[in-house]
N, C-alpha and C positions, 0 to 999 in steps of 0.2 A: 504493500500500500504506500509506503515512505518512498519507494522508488518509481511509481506512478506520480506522486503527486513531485517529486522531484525531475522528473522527465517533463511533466507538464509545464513545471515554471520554467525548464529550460525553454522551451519552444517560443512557450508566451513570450520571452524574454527577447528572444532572435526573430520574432514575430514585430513587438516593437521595435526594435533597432528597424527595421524593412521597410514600415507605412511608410515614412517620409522617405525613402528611396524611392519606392514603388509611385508615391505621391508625384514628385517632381521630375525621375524619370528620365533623366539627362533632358528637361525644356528650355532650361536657359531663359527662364523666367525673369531674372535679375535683371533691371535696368542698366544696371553700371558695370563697369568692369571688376569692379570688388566683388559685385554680388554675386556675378558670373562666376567669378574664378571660387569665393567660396562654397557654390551651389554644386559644383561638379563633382566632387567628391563625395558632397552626401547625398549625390542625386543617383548614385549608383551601387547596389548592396555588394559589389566586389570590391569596390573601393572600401565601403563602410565599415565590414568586415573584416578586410586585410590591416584598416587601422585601428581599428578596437583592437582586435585578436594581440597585435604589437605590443600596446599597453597594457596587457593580460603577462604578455610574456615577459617583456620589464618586472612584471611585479613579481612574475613566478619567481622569475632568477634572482631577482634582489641585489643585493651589494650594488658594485661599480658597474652595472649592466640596468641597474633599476633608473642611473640616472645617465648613463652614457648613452642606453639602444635608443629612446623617444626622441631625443637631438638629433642623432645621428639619422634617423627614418625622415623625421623632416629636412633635412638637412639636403639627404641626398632626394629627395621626392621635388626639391627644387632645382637641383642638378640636374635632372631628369623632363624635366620642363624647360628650365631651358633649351637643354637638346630639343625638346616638342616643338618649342618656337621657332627656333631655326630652321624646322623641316629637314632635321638628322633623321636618319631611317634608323630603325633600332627592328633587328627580327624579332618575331612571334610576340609581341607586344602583347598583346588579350588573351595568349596563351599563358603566358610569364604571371599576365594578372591573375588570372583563376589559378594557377598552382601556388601563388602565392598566399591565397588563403587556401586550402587543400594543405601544405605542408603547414600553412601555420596553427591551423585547426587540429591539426593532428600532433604537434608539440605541445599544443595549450595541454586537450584534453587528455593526453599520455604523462602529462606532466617532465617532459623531458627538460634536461638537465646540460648547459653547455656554457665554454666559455663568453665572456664579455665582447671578446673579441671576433669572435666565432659567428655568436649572435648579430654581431654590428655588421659583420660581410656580409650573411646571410640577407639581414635588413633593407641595406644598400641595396643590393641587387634589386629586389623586390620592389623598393621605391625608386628604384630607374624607372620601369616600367609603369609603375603610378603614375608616377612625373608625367613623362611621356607622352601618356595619352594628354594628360591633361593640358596639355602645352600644345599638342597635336588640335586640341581640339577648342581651343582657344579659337568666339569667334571674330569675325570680321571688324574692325574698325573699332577696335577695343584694346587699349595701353596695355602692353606686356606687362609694365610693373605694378599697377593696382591689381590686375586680371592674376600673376602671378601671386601677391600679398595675399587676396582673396584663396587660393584652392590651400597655401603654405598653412596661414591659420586655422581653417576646416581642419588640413589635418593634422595638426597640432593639439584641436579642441577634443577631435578623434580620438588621438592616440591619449590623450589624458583620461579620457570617457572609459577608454578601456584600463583603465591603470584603479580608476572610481571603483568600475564592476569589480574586477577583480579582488579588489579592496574588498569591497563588502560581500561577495562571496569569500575570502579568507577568515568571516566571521562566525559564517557555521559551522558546525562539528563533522566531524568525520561520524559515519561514509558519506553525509549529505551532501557535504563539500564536493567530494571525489564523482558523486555520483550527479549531481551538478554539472561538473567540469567535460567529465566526460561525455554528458548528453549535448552541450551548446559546444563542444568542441567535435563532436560527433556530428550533428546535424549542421555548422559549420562547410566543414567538411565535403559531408553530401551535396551543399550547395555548390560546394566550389565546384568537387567533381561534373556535375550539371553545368556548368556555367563554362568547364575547358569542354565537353563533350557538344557545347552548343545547344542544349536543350532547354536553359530558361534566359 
């Protein structure tokens, strides 16, 4: 029953995180370039996902990884955007994104365990490909550098968002904890797999 009603919050959980993706949808609703470049990122649950998940994993590992991986994901997520502005080709871009969450869904909910350093490469790479699109898809007649501020703090607020969850999921007790972690890292996951397979 405690793992029913624990699978259920997981869902409901990853279920909110989604509306407002599913809501906005990559529209570019935003009048200004701010808006734009902040809406892109939570306008897409691969995006959303891939930067929660980040700030889960920060918290998991702790130490000098709790405060080095979140910097370093935004950091290079603008890196990465810039290459998008330029119109740098970078391969398998939307691929790179959906495995992006896929591996990191599956480190959450395993609760895997690795260097600082280790983690930070891993990161990087993954917010190339964030970047990337985001930059790629920067639209017309809109200031690289507000357009750029705008998607950098989304995911900055992101990745914090996920550092929050995870926080307050570190409050419950075991197994609720575990069996928690494992279900929003599980179904996680499954999304991403769907999402490199082209299915949602």
């Amino acid at each position: 029953m405690m793992v029913r009603k624990n699978t259920k919050f997981a869902a409901t959980t990853l279920a909110a995180m989604a509306v407002p993706t599913l809501a906005l949808a990559h529209s570019g609703v935003g009048t200004t370039g701010f808006m734009q470049g902040f809406e892109h990122p939570i306008s897409g649950l691969d995006h959303v996902l891939a930067m929660v998940l980040v700030g889960a994993f920060a918290f998991q590992l702790g130490g000098r990884a709790f405060w080095l991986l979140p910097p370093t994901f935004v950091l290079a997520t603008a890196v990465g955007g810039g290459l998008g502005m330029m119109g740098m080709t970078i391969p398998l871009v939307e691929s790179g994104i959906a495995m992006s969450v896929v591996i990191l869904a599956a480190i959450v909910a395993l609760d895997i365990k690795t260097s600082a350093g280790v983690a930070m490469g891993a990161a990087s790479l993954f917010a190339i490909f964030h970047g990337h699109a985001h930059g790629a898809e920067m639209p017309e007649n809109t200031g690289g550098a507000v357009y750029a501020l705008g998607f950098v703090i989304a995911t900055a607020v992101l990745t914090v968002g996920g550092i929050g969850l995870a926080s307050l999921l570190h409050i419950a007790h075991e197994p609720s904890r575990r069996v928690i972690r494992q279900s929003v890292g599980g179904i996680a996951a499954i999304v991403g797999v769907g999402l490199l397979a082209g299915q949602l």
